[in-house]
C-alpha positions in Angstrom: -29.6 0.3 19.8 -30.0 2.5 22.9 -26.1 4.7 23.0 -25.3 6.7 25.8 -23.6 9.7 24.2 -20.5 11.3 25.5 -18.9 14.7 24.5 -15.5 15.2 25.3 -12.8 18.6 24.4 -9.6 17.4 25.5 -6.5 19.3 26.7 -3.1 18.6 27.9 -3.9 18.6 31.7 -7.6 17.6 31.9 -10.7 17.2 29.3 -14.1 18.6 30.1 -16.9 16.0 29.1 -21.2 16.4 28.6 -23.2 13.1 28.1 -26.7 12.7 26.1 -29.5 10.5 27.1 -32.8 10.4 25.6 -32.3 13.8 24.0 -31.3 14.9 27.7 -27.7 16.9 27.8 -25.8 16.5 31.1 -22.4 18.8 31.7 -20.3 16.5 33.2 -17.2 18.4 34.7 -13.5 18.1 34.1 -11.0 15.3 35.0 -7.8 15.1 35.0 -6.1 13.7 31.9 -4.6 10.9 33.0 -4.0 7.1 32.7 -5.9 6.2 36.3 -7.8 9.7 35.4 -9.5 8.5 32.2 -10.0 4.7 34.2 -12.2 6.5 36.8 -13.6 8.3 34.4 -14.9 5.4 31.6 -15.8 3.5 35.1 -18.7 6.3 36.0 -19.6 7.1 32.8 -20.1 2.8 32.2 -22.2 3.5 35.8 -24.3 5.6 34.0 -24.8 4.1 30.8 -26.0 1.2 32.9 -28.6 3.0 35.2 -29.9 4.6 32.0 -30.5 1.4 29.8 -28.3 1.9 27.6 -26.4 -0.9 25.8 -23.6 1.3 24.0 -21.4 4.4 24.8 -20.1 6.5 21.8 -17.6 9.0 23.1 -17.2 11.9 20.5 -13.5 13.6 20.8 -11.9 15.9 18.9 -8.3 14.8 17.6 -6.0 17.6 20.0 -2.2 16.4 18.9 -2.2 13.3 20.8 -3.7 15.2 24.1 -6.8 12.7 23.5 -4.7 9.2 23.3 -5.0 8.5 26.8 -9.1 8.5 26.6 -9.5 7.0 23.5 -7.2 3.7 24.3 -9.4 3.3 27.2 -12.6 3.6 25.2 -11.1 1.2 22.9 -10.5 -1.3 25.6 -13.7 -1.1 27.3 -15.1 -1.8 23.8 -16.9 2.0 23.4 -17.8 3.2 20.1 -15.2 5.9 19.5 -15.4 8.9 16.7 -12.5 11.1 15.9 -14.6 14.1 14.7 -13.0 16.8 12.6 -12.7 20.2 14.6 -13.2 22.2 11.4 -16.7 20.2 10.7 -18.3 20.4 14.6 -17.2 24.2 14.9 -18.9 25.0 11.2 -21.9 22.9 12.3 -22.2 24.7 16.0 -22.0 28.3 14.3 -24.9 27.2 11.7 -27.3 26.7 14.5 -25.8 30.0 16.3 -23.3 29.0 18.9 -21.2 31.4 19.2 -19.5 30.8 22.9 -16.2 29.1 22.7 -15.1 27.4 26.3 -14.3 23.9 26.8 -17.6 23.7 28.7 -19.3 25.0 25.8 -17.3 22.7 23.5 -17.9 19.4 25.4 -21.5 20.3 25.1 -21.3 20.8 21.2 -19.5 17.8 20.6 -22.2 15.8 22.8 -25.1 17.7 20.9 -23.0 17.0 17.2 -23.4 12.7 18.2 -26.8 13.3 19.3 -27.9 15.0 15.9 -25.4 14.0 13.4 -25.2 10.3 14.4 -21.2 10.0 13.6 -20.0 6.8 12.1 -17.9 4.8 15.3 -14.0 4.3 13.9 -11.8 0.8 14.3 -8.8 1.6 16.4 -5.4 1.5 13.9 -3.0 -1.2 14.1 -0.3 -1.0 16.6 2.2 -1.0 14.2 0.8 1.5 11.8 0.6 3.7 15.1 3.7 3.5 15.6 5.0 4.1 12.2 2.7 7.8 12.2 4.3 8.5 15.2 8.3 8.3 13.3 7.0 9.8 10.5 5.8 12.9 12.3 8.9 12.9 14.6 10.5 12.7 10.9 8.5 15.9 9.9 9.6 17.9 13.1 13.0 17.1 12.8 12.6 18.0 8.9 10.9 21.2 9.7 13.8 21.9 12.6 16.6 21.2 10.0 15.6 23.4 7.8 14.8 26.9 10.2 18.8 25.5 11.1 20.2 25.7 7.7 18.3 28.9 7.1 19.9 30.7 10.2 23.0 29.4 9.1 22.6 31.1 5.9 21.6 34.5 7.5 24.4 34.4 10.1 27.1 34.7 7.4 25.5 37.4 6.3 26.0 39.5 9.7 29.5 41.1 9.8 29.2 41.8 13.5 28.0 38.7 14.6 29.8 36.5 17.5 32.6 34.0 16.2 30.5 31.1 18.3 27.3 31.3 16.3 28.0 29.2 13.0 29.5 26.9 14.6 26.9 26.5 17.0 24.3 26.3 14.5 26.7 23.8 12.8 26.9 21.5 15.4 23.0 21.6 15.6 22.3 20.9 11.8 24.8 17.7 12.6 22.4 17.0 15.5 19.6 16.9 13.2 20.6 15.2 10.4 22.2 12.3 12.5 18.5 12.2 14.1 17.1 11.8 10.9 19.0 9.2 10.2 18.2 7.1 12.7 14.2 7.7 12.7 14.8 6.6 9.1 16.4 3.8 9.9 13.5 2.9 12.7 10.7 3.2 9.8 13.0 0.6 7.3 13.1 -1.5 10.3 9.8 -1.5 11.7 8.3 -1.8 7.7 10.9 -4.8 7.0 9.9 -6.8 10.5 5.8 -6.4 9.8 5.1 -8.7 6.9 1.7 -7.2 5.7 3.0 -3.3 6.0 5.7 -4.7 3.8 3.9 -5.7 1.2 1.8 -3.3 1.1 4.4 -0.7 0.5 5.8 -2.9 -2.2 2.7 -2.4 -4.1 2.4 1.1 -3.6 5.9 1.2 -4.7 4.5 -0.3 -8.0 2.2 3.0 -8.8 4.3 5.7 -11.3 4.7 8.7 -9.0 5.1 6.8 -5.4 8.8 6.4 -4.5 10.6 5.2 -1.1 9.6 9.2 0.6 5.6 9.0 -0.1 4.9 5.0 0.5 5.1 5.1 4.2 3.0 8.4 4.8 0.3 7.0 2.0 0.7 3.4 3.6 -0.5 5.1 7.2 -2.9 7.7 5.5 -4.7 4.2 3.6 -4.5 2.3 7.1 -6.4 5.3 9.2 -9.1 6.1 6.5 -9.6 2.2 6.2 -10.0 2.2 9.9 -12.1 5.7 9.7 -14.7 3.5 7.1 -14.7 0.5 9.0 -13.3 -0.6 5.3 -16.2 0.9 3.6 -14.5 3.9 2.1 -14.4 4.7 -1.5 -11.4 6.2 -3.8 -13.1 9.2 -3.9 -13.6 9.8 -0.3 -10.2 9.0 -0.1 -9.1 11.8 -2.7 -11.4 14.1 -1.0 -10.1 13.1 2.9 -6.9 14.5 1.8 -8.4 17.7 0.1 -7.5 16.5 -4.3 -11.3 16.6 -5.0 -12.6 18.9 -7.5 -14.5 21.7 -5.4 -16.8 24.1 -7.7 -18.0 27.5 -6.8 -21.4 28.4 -8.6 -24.1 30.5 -7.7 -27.2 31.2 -9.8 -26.9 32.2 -13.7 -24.0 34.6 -13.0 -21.5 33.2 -10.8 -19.0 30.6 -11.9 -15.8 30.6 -10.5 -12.9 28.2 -11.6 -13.1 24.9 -10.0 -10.1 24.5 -7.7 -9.3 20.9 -5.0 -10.5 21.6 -1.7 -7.6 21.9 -0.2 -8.5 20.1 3.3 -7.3 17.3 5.4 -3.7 16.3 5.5 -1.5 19.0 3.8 2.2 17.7 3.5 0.8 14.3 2.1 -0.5 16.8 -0.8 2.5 18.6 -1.4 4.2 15.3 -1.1 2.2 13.6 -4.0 2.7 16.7 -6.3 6.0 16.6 -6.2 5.5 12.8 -6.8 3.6 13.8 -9.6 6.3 16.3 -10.8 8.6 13.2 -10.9 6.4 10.4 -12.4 5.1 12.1 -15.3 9.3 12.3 -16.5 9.0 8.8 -17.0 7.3 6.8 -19.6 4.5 5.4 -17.8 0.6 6.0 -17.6 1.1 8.6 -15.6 3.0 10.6 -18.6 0.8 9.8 -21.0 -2.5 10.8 -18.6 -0.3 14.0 -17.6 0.3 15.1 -21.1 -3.1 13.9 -22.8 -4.5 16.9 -20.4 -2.2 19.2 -21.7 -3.1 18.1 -25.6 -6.4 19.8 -24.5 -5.1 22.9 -23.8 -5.0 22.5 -19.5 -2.7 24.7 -17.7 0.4 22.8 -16.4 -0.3 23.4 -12.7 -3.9 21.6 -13.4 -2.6 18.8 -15.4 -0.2 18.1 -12.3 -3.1 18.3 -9.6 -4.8 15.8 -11.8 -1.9 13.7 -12.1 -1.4 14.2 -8.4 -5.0 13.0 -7.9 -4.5 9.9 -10.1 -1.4 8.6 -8.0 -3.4 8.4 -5.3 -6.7 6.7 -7.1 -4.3 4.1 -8.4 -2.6 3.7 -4.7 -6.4 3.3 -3.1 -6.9 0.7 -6.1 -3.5 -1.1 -5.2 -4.2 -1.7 -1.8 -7.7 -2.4 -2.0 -7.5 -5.0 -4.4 -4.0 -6.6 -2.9 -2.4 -6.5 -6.5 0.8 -4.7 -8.1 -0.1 -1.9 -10.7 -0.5 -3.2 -13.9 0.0 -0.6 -16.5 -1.3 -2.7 -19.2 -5.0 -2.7 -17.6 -5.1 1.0 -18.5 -6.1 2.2 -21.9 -3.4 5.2 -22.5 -5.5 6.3 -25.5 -8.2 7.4 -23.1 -6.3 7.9 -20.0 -7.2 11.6 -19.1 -11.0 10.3 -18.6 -12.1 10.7 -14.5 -11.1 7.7 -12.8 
């Protein structure tokens, strides 16, 4: 398959773009970032693709909050292989060969040189409707994060004797803001779950694994959606775990060094957080995940660890859920040897 390669570092007003062709690395210039700007753009680089011979464009883009949607639904549509890359993984593979500069020229060109050596896997586009429901969920998060810095400058202006009679209840009126905002984005992801029959089910079944309640289900639901996209379906439970940074990650070094293996820590954070605290709540109940959760402590692991694992196992059992289109069945699991690796 001949692919016409194009890099592209995106921004909010414009992205800069660098194309590869047998080996060749053209900088292409900056255009404005755009709907009719990103048209224009797919038309000339489809131009050419086709005076080169190629039959296939990969565009390689960096995920910049959203500032890349505009290019990437256009790729989409003119049926272009697309590949989200991760920005930590092309800026750790650019330094290892030396590349030190850091401008969005320079960045358009590493992203084009990263397809050209690396050979990316392309990524399906995600369904509309999980789209949508990442987008509530995050607007859930901001509001969440906003709520809080409210409540906590609430706190802090009753402990100021001199401060103006109009603050608290300014901040007052804006925590009522908030929570009433919360409400109805909550509302929006019930409704838009309950109207789309297949995200619906799914949740029910994730809903079925100890440690998953009502809070984590959408935000694993979306997280299972993108990596399955991500695959092209081809993804395993344990490059799921390790996608959202619960894989074991050693640290060893000849005869001498041997640090304690900690998780890796990388991908997407407040999923984590949100699964140990899942994992804080599941292993009250009597369930697998109790007995699993205090088997490991039987053999003398630290609490904190026993609840990473634990934390780890929700999520194995939620990948095996919605693989395999079934409800958890505790009975399938063998409590007696539960604390085995999945």
């Amino acid at each position: 398959m001949r692919t016409f390669i194009v890099g592209v570092d995106s921004a909010k007003a414009s992205f800069t773009s660098a194309t590869v062709w047998a080996e060749q690395v053209c900088y292409q210039g900056e255009t404005v970032n755009t709907p009719s700007g990103c048209a224009h753009f797919a038309s000339e680089m489809e131009q050419q693709a086709q005076r080169s011979g190629a039959s296939v464009i990969h565009l390689i883009i960096e995920p910049t909050g959203g500032y890349e949607a505009h290019l990437v639904a256009e790729a989409y549509r003119r049926q272009w292989f697309v590949t989200l890359v991760n920005p930590l993984t092309v800026r750790h593979w650019a330094q290892g060969r030396g590349r030190r500069v850091k401008t969005d020229r320079a960045d358009a060109l590493v992203l084009a040189h990263f397809g050209l050596e690396t050979h990316p896997a392309p990524q399906q586009p995600p369904d509309d409707a999980v789209a949508e429901l990442d987008s509530l969920l995050r607007r859930q998060s901001d509001l969440e994060k906003l709520l809080h810095s409210e409540r906590n400058r609430l706190a802090q202006a009753g402990l100021n004797p001199k401060r103006s009679p109009t603050i608290q209840p300014s901040i007052q009126r804006i925590i009522e803001a908030l929570e009433q905002e919360l409400v109805t984005i909550q509302h929006e992801i019930e409704q838009l779950i309950a109207h789309h029959a297949t995200l619906s089910h799914q949740r029910q079944l994730l809903l079925s694994v100890p440690g998953i309640g009502a809070k984590i289900a959408p935000a694993l639901l979306v997280a299972l959606h993108r990596f399955c996209a991500k695959t092209s379906g081809q993804g395993t439970a344990k490059q799921f775990t390790a996608l959202l940074g619960l894989d074991p990650a050693p640290y060893e070094s000849g005869a001498s060094v041997r640090k304690r293996t900690t998780i890796s820590r990388q991908g997407n954070a407040p999923l984590r957080s949100k699964l140990f605290l899942g994992a804080l709540g599941g292993v009250r109940g009597h369930n697998p995940l109790r007995t699993f959760y205090h088997s490991l402590l039987a053999r003398g692991k630290p609490k904190k660890l026993a609840l990473v694992a634990a934390s780890r196992k929700i999520l194995v059992w939620a990948w095996a859920v919605f693989t395999h289109d079934t409800p958890f069945d505790p009975s399938r699991f063998n409590l007696a040897s539960s604390a085995l690796p999945a």
